[in-house]
C-alpha positions as CSV (number, residue, x, y, z in Angstrom):
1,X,0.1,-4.0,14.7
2,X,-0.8,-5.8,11.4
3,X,0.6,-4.0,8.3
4,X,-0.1,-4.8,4.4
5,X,2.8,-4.2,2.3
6,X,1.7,-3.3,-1.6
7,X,4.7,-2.6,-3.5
8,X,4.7,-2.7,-7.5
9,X,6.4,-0.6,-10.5
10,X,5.0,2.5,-11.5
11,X,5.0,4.7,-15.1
12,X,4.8,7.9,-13.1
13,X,5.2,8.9,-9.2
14,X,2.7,11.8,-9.7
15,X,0.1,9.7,-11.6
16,X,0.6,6.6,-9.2
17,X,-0.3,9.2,-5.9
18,X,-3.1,10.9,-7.6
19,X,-4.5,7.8,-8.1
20,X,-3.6,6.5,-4.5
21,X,-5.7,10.0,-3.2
22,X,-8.2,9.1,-5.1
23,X,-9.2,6.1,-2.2
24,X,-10.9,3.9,-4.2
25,X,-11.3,1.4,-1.0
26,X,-11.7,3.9,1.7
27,X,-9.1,3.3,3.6
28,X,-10.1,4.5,6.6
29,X,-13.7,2.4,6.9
30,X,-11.2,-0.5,6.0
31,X,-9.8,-0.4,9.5
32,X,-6.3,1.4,8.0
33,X,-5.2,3.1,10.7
34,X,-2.1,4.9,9.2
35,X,0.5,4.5,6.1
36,X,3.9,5.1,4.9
37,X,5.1,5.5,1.4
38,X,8.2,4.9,0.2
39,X,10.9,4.7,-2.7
40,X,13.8,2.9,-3.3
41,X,16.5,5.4,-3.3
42,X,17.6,6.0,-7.4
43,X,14.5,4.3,-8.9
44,X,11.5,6.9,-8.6
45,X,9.4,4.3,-10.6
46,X,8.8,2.0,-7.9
47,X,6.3,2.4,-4.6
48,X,6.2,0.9,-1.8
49,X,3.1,1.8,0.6
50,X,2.8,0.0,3.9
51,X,-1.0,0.6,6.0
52,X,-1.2,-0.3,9.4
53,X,-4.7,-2.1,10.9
54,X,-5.5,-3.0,14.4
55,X,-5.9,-6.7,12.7
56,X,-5.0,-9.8,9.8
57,X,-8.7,-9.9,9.1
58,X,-8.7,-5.9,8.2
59,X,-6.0,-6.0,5.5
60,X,-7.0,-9.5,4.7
61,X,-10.2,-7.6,3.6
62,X,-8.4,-4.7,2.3
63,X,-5.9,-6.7,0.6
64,X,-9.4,-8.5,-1.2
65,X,-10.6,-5.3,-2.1
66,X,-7.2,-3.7,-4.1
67,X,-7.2,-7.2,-6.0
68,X,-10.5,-6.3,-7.5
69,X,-9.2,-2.5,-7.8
70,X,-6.5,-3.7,-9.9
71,X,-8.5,-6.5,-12.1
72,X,-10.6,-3.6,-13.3
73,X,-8.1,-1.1,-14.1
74,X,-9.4,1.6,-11.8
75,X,-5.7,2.3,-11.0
76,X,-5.2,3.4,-15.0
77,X,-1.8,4.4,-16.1
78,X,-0.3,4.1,-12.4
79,X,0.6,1.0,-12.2
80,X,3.5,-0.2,-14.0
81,X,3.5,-3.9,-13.5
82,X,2.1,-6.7,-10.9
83,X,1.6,-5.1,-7.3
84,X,3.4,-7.9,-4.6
85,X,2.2,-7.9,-1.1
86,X,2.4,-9.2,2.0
87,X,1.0,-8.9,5.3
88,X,2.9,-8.2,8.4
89,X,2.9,-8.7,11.9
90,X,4.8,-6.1,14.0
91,X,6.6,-8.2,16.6
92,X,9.0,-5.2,17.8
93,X,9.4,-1.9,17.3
94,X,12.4,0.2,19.2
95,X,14.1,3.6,19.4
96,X,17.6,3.9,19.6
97,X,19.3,6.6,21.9
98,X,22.4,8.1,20.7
């Protein structure tokens, strides 16, 4: 599994996810297979969104895509700063029994 982290400030939650509905890459003909969204616990300002692809080349082009996204201000008021991102490969993933 091949992830693409995007994580960045945000003015508003609310704004920021309407904007994230919105799709403005399609997601799903970009090979994104599923994602998670997260916040740091205490600052509801800051996102973190991880999508999972089958491969690198997928949210390479993704990744391409949401850099243009963001040069043209199609995001608006949602994002409150530079988005950071990285892509990840999953090298293990476990369940713990208790």
């Amino acid at each position: 599994m091949v992830i693409l982290r995007i994580e960045h400030p945000t003015q508003d939650f609310a704004t920021w996810k309407a904007a994230f509905d919105r799709d403005p890459a399609d997601r799903g003909k970009a090979g994104v297979q599923r994602y998670s969204i997260h916040q740091p616990t205490g600052n509801p300002q800051y996102v973190l969104i991880d999508l999972e692809f089958e491969t690198v080349a997928q949210a390479e082009r993704l990744l391409a895509t949401m850099k243009k996204v963001w040069s043209t201000g199609a995001a608006g008021p949602a994002l409150g700063g530079e988005p950071r991102t990285q892509i990840l490969e999953t090298k293990e993933v476990a369940e713990i029994e208790t």
